[in-house]
N, C-alpha and C positions, 0 to 999 in steps of 0.2 A: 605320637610319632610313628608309632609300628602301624597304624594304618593310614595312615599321610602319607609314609613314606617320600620318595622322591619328587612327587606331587609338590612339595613346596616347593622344593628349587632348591637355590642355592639359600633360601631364608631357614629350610631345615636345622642347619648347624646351628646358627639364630636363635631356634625356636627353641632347641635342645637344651642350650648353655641359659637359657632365659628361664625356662622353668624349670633347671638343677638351681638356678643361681635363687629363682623366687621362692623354693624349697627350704634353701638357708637359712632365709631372712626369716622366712615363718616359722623356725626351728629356735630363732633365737630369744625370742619370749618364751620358752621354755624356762632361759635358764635364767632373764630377765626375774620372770614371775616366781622362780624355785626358791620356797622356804628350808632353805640347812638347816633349820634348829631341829626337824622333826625327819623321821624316818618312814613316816607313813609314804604310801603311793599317790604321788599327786598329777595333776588332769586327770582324774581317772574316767573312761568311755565305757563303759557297760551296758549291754542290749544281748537278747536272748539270741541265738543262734540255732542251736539244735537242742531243740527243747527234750527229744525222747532221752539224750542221752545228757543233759544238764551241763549243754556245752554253750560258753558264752564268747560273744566279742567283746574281750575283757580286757583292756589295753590301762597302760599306769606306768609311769618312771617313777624312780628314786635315783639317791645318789649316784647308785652301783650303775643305771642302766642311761641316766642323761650323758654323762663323759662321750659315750657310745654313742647313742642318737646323733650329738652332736658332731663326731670325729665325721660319723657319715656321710652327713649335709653338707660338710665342711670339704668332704673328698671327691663328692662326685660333678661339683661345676669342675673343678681341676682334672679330673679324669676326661669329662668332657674337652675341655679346650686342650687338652694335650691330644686330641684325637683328629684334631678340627683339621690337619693338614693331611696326617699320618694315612688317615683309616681312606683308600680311594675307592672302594664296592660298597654298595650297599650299606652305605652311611648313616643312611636314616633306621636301617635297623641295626645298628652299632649301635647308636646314640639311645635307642627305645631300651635294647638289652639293658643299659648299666643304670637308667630311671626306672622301669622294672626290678631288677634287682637291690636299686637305693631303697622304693617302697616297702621289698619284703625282709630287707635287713634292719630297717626300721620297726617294722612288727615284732623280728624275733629279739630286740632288745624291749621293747614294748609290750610283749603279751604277759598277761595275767592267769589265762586258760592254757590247763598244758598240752589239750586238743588244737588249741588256735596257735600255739608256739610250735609245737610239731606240724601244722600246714605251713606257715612262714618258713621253720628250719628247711623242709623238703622241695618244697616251690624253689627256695634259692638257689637250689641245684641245678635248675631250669635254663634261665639268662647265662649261668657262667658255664655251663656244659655248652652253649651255644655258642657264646661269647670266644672260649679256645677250640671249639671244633670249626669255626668257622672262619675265623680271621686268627690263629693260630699261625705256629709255623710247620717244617715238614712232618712232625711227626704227630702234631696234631689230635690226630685221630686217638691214638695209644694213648697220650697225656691226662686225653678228658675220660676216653672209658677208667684209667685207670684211678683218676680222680673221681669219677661217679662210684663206682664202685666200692671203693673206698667208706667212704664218707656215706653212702647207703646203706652197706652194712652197717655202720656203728648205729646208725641210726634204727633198725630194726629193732634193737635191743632195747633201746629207747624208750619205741611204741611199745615195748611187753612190760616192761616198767612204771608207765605211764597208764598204763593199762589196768595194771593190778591196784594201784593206787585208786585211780577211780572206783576200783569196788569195795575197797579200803572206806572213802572216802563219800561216795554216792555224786562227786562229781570230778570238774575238771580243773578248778580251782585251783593254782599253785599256791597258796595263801592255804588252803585249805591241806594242801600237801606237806607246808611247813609242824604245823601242828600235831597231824594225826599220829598217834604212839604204836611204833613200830619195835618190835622185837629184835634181838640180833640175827636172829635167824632170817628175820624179813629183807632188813637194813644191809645186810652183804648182799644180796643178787640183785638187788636196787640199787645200792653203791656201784656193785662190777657193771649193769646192764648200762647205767651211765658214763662210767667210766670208756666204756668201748666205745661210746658217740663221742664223749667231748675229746678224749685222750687224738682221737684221728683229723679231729678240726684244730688243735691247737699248734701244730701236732706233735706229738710226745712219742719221746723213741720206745719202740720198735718198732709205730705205724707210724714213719714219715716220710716212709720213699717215694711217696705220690708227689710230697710238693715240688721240691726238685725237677721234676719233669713233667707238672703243669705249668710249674715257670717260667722252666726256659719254652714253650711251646707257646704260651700266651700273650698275645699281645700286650705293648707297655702300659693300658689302661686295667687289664686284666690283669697282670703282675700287680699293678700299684694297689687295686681292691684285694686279689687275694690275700697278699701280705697284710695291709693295714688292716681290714675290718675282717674279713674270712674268718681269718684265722684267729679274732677277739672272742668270737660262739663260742669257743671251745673253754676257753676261759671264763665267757660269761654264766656258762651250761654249769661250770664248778658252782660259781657262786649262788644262782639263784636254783638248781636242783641238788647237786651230793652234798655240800658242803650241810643246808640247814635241813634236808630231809633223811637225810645218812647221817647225823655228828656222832655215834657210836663206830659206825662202821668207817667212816672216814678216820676216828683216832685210833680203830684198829690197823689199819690200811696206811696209816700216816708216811710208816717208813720205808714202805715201799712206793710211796708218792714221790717222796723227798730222795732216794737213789734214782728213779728214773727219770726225775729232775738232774739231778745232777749229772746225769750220765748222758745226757744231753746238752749240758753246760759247756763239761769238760771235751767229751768224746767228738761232739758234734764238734767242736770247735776248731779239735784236730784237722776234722775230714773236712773244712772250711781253705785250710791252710793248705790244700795241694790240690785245690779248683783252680781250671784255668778260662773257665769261662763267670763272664763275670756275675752274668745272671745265676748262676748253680752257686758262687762263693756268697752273695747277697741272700737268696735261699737258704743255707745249710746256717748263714748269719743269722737268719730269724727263728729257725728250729730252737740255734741256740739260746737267742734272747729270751723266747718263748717260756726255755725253761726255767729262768725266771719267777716268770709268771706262776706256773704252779709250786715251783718251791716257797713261794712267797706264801701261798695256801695255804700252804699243806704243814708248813713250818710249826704255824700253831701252836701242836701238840707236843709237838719237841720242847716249846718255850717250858709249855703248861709241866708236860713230865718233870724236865729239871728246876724249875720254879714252884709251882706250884701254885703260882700266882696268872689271875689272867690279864692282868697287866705287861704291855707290851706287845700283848697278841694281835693287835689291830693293827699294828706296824708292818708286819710281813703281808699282811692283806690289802693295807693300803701303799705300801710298795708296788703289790701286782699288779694292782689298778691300774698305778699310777706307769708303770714298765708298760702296760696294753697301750695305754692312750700314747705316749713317748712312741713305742716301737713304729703304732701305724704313721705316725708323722716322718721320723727319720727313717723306715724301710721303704715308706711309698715315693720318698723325697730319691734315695739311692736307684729306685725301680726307673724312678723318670728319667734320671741321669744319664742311666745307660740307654734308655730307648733313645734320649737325643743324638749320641755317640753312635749307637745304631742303624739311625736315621741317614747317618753321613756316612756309614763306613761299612753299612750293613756287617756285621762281623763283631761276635760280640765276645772275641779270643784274648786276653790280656795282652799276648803277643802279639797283636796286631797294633797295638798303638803305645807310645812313647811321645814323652813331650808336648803333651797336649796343652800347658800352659804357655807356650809359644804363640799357640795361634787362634784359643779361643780361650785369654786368662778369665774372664766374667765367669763363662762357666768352669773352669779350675777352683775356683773361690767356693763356689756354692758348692763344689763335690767336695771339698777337702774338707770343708765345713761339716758337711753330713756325716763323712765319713769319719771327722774325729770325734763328733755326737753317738756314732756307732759305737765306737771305741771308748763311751764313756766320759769323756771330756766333762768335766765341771764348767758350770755354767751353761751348758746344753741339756737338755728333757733326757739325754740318755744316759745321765750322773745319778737323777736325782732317783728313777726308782731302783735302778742297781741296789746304791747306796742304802736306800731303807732297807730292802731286805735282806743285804749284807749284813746292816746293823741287827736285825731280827734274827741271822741265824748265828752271832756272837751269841747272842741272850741262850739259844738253845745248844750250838754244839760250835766249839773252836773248831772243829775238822769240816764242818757244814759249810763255816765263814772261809776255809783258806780253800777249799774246792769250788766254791761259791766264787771269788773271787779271782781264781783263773780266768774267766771272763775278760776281768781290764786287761791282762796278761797275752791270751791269745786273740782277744778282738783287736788289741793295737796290731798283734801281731800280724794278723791274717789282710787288718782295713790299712794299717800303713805301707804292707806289701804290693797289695793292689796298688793303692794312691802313686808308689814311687816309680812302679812299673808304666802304670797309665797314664798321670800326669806330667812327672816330673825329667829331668834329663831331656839330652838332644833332641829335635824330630826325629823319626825313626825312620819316617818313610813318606813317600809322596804324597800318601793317603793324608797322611796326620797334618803335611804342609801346605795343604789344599783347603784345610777345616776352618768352614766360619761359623764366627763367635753366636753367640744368643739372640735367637729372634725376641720381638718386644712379647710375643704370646711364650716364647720359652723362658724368657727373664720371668715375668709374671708367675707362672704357677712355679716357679723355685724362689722365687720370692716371697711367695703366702707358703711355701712347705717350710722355709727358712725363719719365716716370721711365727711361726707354731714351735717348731726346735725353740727356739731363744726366750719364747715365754715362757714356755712351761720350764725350760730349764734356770731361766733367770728370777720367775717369780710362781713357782708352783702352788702359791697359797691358794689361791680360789679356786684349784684342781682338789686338793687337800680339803679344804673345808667344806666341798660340795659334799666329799662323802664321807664325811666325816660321824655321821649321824647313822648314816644307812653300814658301817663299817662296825659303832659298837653294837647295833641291833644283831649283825649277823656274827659278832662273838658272843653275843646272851644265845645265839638258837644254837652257836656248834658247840658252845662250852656245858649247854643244859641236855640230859644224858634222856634218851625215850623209854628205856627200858624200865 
């Protein structure tokens, strides 16, 4: 695509949506062929790479990293055809940016080398610095330095981490990282060094002011990636680096995991409540989901301190999972919503529209929907992993569980305020009585984001049992001590 460019014509877009859509299909024997009884790494691709430093192309799923592969293959024909009208410059390298980008987000769920996961992590920064500095909005420019920057720094600390391990280790091996017997004195600067890369991808408060304003600046295919998969690394960087190569350091560190989780639960959720742009309140919305996710982590050791049993510990981890795969489906589903609302009204001000169920109900249906998914709704993907790790941080702390649970409290708060502001009551204005309803390429990609919300929330089993394997494997490495 990037060197075709407009050379094809109008068959580009075509070309585009053809092999994101042939990408899926060949993704879906993955999970076809995936044996759940076992936790080993399977397909696994192995071939020498840089032989002086025993760096391999070392590629492998399990439970923990198919969900992901899949959520991706799954996001990007829809990011593509939500573009297919939108994007009018330079089309054809729009379309190559987010195949680009699909390939290397697919490695950093897939690598096995923590040399070849750090070229994947670092390249990803590539396509989407390009992607909001170029087909962005006005402020563009400032979004993406401050999102490069960002997320470069954490990642330096990374490579020194990553680095030491290797001489730890004699290679690159993540497998081989899980094993090797670290001291505490080791396992705290390898836990912090990691902590500062994933903590700014997930992202977890006090480094989450980048997202915010690469979101509102990025175009609606770039919002929809950022939110759903972007910000999964961060998450998935816990699971497959700090949690099984740090388990000392992480149950030292636990509770201050679990308060900066929280304090993005609660806090973020405040600062959700008095956005008046829509794209900043669906932002600071996923900050908070986010946190979640590492509370779900990091929960653990709380269970283990007051229990003493590691029964139930696999609960809060497969909640998190379970919250990552949910939030990209319902975050990237709200991302679209408002570009289509954008699209028409350019103006993405709460006050700028009222009553929008007047004059385009189809799309009213699918936002209310989302948004009450957001809000937790049972029977939607965004009950069910709340829910678990709600239930995970009862086992560990009552004060965990009612902080924890402000969430359904201010997420109705913040998503039913938007909803009644933007959809519901009178037309408000010319703009809003002008609005037509859903083209058949707009029905469509809110109809597969729709049809994702209601599975996973109506029948999360075969989310659940995929990793359900790879879930008790990684509470034998956090709950077995190195020292």
């Amino acid at each position: 695509m990037l060197f075709a460019g407009e050379r094809l014509g109008a068959a580009h877009r075509w070309f585009a949506v053809g092999i994101a859509a042939l990408t899926f299909l060949l993704s879906l024997p993955l999970y076809l062929g995936f044996d759940n009884s076992t936790a080993d790494f399977q397909f696994v691709e192995r071939v020498a790479w840089i032989p002086a430093f025993r760096a391999e192309y070392f590629l492998g799923i399990d439970g923990l990293s198919l969900p992901l592969v899949l959520l991706t293959t799954f996001l990007t024909p829809i990011v593509v055809i939500a573009g297919w009208e939108v994007i009018k410059t330079r089309t054809a390298q729009y379309f190559a940016a987010f195949l680009i980008l699909e390939g290397l987000m697919i490695g950093v769920f897939s690598a096995l080398d923590g040399l070849l996961f750090y070229v994947f992590w670092e390249a990803m920064l590539i396509p989407m610095f390009i992607i909001i500095g170029i087909w962005g909005g006005e402020r563009r420019v400032y979004a993406t330095i401050k999102f490069f920057l960002y997320t470069f720094l954490g990642s330096v600390f990374m490579l020194l981490a990553l680095i030491y391990l290797y001489l730890q280790t004699g290679g690159y091996s993540i497998l081989g990282f899980h094993t090797v017997p670290l001291s505490m004195t080791e396992q705290m600067p390898i836990f912090l060094a990691f902590l500062f890369a994933f903590a700014v991808k997930v992202p977890m408060w006090p480094v989450h002011t980048w997202l915010p304003d690469a979101h509102v600046e990025a175009p609606t295919g770039g919002s929809v990636i950022l939110a759903a998969v972007l910000l999964k690394m961060g998450g998935y960087g816990f699971l497959r680096f700090s949690l099984p190569i740090a388990p000392d350091a992480s149950q030292s560190l636990a509770l201050l995991m679990i308060v900066l989780s929280l304090v993005a639960v609660v806090y973020i959720g405040f600062v959700a409540l008095v956005q008046s742009d829509l794209k900043k309140l669906i932002a600071y919305s996923s900050i908070a989901h986010m946190g979640f996710v590492t509370l779900g982590f990091f929960i653990a050791w709380a269970i283990l301190a007051r229990t003493g049993e590691v029964t139930g510990i696999g609960m809060g981890i497969t909640g998190g999972v379970v919250q990552m795969i949910s939030h990209g489906f319902i975050s990237g589903a709200l991302f679209l919503c408002v570009g289509i609302m954008y699209d028409r009204l350019h103006t993405r001000e709460i006050g700028a529209y009222g009553g929008v169920v007047n004059t385009m109900p189809v799309f009213a249906a699918f936002f209310v929907l989302f948004a009450l998914a957001n809000a937790g709704l049972p029977g939607t993907s965004g009950f069910v992993g709340e829910f678990l790790v709600i239930l995970a941080s009862f086992r560990a702390n009552f004060w965990y569980a009612v902080l924890a649970g402000t969430t359904l409290i201010l997420g109705a708060a913040y998503t039913l305020w938007m909803i009644k502001r933007v959809v519901f009551g009178a037309i408000a204005n010319e703009g809003v009585g002008s609005l037509q309803d859903l083209s058949r390429r707009e029905f469509l990609i809110l109809a597969l984001m729709a049809g994702g919300v209601l599975i996973i929330g109506l029948w999360p089993a075969p989310l659940v049992d995929m990793m359900s394997a790879s879930v008790d494997k990684l509470v034998i490495q956090v709950t077995q001590s190195k020292l």
